[in-house]
ChimeraX commands (.cxc) that place a marker at each C-alpha (Angstrom):
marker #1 position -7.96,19.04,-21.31 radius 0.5
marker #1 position -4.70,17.73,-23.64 radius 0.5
marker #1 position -6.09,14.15,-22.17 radius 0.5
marker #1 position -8.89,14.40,-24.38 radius 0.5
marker #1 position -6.96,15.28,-27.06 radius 0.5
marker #1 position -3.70,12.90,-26.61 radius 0.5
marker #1 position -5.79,10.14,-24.85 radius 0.5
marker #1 position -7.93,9.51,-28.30 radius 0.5
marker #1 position -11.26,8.46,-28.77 radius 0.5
marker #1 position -10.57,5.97,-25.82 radius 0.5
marker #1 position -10.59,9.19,-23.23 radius 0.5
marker #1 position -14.37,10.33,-24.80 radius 0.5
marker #1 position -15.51,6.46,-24.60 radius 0.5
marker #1 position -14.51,6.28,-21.00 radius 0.5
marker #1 position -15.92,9.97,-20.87 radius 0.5
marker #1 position -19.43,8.88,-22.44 radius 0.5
marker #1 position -19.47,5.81,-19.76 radius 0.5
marker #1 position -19.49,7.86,-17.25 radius 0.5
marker #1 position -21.56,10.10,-18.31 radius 0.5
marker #1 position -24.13,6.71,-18.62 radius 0.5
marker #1 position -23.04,5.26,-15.35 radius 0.5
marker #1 position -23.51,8.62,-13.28 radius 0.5
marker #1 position -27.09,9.01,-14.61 radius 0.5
marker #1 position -28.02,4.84,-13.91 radius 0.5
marker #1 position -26.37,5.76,-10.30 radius 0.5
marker #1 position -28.47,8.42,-9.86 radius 0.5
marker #1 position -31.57,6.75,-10.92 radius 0.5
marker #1 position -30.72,3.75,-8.21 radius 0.5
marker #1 position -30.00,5.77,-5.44 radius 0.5
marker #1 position -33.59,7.37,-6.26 radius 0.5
marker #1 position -34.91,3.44,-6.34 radius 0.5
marker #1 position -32.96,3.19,-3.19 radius 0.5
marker #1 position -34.52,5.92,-1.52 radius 0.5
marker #1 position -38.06,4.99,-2.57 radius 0.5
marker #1 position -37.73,1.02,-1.82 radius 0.5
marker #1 position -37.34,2.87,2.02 radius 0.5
marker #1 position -41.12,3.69,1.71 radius 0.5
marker #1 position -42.48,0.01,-0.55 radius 0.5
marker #1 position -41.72,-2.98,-0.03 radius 0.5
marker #1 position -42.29,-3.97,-3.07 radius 0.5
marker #1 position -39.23,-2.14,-4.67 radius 0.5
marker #1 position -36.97,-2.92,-2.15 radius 0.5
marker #1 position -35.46,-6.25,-4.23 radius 0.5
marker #1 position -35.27,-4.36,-7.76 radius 0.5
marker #1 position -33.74,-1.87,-5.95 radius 0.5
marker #1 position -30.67,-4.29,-4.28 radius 0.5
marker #1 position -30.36,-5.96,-7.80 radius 0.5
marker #1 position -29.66,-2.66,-9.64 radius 0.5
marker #1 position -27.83,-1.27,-7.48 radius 0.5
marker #1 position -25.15,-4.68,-7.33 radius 0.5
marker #1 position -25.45,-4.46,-10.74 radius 0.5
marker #1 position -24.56,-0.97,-11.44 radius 0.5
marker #1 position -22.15,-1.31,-8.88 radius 0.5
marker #1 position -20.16,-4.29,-10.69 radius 0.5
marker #1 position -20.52,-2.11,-14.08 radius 0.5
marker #1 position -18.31,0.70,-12.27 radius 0.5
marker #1 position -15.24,-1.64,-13.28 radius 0.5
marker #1 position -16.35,-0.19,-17.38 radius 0.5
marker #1 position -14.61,2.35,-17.27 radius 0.5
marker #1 position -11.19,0.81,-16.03 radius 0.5
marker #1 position -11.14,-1.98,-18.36 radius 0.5
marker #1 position -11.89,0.73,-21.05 radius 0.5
marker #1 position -8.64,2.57,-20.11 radius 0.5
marker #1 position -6.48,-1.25,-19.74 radius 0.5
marker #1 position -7.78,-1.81,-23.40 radius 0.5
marker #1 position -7.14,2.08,-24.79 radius 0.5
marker #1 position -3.36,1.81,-23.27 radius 0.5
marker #1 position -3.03,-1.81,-25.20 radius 0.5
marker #1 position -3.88,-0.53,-27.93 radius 0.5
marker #1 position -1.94,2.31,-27.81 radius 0.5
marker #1 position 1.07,0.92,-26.74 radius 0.5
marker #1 position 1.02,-1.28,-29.79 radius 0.5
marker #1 position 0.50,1.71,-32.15 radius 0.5
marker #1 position 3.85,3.37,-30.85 radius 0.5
marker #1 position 5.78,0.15,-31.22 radius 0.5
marker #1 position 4.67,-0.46,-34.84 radius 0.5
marker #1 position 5.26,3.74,-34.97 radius 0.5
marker #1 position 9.02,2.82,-33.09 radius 0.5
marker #1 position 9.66,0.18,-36.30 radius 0.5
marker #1 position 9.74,3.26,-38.76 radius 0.5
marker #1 position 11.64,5.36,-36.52 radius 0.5
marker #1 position 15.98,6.35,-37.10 radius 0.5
marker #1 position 17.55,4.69,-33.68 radius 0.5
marker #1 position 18.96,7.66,-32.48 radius 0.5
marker #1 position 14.81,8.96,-31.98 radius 0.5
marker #1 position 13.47,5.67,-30.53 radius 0.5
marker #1 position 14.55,5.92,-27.14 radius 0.5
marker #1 position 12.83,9.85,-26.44 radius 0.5
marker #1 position 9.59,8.62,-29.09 radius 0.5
marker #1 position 9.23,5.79,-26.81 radius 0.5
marker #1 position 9.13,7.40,-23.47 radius 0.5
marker #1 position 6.59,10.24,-25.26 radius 0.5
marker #1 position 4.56,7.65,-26.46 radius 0.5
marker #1 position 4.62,5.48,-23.14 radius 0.5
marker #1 position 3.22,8.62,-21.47 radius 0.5
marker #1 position 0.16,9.52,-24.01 radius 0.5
marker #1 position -1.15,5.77,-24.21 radius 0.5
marker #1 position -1.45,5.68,-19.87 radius 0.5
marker #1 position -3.68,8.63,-20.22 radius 0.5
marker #1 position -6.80,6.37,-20.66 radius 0.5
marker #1 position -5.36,3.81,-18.35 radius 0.5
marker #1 position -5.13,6.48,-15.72 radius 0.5
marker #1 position -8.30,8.01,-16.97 radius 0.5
marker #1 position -10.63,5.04,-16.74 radius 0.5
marker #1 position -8.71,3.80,-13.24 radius 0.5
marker #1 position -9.78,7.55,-11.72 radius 0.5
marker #1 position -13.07,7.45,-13.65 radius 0.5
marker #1 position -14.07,3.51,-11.91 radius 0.5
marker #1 position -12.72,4.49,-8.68 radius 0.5
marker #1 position -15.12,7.90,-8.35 radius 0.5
marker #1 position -18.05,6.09,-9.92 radius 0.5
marker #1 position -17.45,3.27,-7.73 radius 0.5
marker #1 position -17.55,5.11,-4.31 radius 0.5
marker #1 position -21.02,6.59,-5.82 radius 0.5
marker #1 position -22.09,2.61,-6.30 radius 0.5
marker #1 position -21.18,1.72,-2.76 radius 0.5
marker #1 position -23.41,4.43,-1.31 radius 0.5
marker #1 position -26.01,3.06,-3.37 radius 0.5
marker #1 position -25.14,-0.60,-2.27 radius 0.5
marker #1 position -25.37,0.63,1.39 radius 0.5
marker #1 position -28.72,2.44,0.98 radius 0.5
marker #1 position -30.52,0.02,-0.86 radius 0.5
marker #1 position -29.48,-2.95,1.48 radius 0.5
marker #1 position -30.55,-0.68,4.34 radius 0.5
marker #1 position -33.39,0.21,3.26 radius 0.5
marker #1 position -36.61,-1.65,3.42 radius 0.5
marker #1 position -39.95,-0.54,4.84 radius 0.5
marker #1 position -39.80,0.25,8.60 radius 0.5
marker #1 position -41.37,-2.21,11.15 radius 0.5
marker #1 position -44.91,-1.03,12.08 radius 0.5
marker #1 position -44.83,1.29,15.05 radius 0.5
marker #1 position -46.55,0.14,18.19 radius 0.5
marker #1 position -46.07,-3.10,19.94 radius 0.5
marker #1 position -42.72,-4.84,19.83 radius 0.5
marker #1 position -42.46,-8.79,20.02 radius 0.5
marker #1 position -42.27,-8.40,23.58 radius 0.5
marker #1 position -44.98,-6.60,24.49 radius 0.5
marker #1 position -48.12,-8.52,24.41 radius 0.5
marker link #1:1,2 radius 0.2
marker link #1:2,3 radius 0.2
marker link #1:3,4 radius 0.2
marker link #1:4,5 radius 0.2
marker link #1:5,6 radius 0.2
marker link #1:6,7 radius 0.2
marker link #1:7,8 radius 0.2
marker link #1:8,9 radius 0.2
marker link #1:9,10 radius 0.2
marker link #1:10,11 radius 0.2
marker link #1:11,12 radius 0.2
marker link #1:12,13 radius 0.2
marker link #1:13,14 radius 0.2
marker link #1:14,15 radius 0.2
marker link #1:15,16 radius 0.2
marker link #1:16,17 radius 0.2
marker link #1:17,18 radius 0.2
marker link #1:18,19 radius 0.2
marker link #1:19,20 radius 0.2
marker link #1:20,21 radius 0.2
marker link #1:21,22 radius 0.2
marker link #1:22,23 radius 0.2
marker link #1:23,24 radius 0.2
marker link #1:24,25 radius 0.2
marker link #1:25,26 radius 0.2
marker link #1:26,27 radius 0.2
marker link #1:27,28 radius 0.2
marker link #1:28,29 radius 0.2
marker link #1:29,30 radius 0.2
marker link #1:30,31 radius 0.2
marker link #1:31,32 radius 0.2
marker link #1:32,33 radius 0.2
marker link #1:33,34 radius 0.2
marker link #1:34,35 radius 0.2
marker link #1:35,36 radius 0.2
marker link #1:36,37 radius 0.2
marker link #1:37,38 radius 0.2
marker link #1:38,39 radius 0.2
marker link #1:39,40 radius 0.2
marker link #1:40,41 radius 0.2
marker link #1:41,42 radius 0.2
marker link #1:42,43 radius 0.2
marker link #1:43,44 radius 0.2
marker link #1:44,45 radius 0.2
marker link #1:45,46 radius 0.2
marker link #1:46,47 radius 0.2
marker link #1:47,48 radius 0.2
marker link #1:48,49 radius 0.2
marker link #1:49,50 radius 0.2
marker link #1:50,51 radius 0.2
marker link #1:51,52 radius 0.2
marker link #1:52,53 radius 0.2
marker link #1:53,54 radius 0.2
marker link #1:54,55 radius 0.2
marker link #1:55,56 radius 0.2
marker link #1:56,57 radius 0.2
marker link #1:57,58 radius 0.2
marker link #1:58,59 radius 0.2
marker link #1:59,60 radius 0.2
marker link #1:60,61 radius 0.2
marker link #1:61,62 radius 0.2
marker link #1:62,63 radius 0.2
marker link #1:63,64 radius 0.2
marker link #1:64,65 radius 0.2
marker link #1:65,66 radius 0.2
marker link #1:66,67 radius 0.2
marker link #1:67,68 radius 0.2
marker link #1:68,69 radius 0.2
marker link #1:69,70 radius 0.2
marker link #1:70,71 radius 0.2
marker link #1:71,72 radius 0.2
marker link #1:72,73 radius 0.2
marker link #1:73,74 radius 0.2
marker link #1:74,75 radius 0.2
marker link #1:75,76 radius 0.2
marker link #1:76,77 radius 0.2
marker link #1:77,78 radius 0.2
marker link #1:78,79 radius 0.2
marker link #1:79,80 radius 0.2
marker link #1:80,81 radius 0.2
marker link #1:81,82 radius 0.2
marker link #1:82,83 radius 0.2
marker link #1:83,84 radius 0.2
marker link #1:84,85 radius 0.2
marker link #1:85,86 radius 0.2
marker link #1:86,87 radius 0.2
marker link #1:87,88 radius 0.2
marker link #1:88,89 radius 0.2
marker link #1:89,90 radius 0.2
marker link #1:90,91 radius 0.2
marker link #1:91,92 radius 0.2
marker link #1:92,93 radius 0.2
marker link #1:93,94 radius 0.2
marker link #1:94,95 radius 0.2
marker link #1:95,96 radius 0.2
marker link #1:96,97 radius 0.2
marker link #1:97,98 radius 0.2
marker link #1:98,99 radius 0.2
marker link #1:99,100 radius 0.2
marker link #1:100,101 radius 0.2
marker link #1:101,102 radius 0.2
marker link #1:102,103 radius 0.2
marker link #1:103,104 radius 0.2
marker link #1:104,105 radius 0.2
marker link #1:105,106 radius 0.2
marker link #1:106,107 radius 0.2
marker link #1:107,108 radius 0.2
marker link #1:108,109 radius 0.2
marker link #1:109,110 radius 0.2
marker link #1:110,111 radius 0.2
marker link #1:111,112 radius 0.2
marker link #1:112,113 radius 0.2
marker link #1:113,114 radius 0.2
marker link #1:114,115 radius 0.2
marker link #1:115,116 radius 0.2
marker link #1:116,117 radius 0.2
marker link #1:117,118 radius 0.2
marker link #1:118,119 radius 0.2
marker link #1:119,120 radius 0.2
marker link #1:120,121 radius 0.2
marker link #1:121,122 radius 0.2
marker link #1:122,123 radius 0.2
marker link #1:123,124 radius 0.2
marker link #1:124,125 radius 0.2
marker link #1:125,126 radius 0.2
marker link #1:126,127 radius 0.2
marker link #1:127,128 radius 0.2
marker link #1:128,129 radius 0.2
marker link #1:129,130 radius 0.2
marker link #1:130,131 radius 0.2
marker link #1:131,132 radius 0.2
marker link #1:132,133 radius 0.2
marker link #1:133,134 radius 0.2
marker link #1:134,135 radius 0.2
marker link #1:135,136 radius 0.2
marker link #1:136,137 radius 0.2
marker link #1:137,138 radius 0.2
view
């Protein structure tokens, strides 16, 4: 819970993306699942899926940025410090800006394993061949 709270707004962005990713996966698996049963979904259904799946990476690029920035507010902290308080300030402050660096990598790489299963199930999905005949029996 302190990553919330040390992290900074950063942490509840990456938080809030998920929260909007997990939902739009949800919703594409569903498309997934019906584009099984119409054909006519089955398309929409691969393109939001590959889409949602490339917009897993949101969350990880939020966290790269949120550690920048962070880093860059303990060195220009670090100027105003006494030397002998640098060297312990710096190692604190290295730790609490990776916190949405290591939030938003853990964050992509659940939300991307969601996205593959969605990949998979829309690209295998399609409406099944008509039962009966097969090309070889005529």
């Amino acid at each position: 819970m302190t990553w919330f709270f040390d992290g900074g707004p950063w942490v509840l962005g990456i938080a809030l993306t998920d929260a909007l990713l997990g939902t739009l996966l949800a919703m594409a698996l569903l498309l997934a699942g019906i584009s099984r049963l119409s054909p006519a979904v089955v398309w929409p259904a691969r393109i939001a899926t590959g889409l949602l799946l490339l917009a897993t990476v949101l969350p990880a690029l939020e966290g790269i940025v949120g550690w920048r920035l962070g880093l860059a507010m303990m060195e220009q902290a670090l100027e105003h410090a006494s030397p002998e308080h640098v060297a312990p300030m710096r190692e604190v402050g290295e730790r609490i800006a990776a916190y949405p660096l290591w939030f938003g990598l853990s964050s992509s790489a659940v939300l991307m394993a969601f996205g593959l299963v969605d990949v998979v199930v829309a690209f295998a999905s399609g409406p099944s061949a008509p039962r009966g005949r097969g090309p070889t029996e005529l």
